[in-house]
N, C-alpha and C positions, 0 to 999 in steps of 0.2 A: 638867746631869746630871753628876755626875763618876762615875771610873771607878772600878772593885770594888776593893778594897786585896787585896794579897796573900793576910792573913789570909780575908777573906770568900770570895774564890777558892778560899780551900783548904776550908773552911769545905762552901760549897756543892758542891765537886766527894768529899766527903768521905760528907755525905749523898747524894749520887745513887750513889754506889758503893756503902752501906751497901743504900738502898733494891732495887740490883738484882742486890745478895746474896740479901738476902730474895727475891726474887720467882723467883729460879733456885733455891732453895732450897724454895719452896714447891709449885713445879712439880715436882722430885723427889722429895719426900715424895708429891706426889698422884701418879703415875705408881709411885713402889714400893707405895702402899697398895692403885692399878688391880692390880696384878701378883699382889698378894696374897691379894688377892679373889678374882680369877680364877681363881686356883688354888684356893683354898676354896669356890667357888660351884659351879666345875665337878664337884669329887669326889663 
């Protein structure tokens, strides 16, 4: 088994960053659209 080369380390630490943009990103869009509603369901 040989070890990751630089590039693939950068590579894959590149993607898990992107993916846990999105995912903190998707969590705020659903909590301002919770906030939004609430205020629209309750009036």
């Amino acid at each position: 088994m040989t070890a990751p080369t630089d590039n693939q380390d950068r590579t894959q630490r590149r993607k898990g960053v992107m993916r846990t943009a999105w995912v903190v990103g998707v969590i705020a869009i659903a909590i301002y659209v919770a906030f939004i509603l609430s205020g629209v369901l309750a009036a």
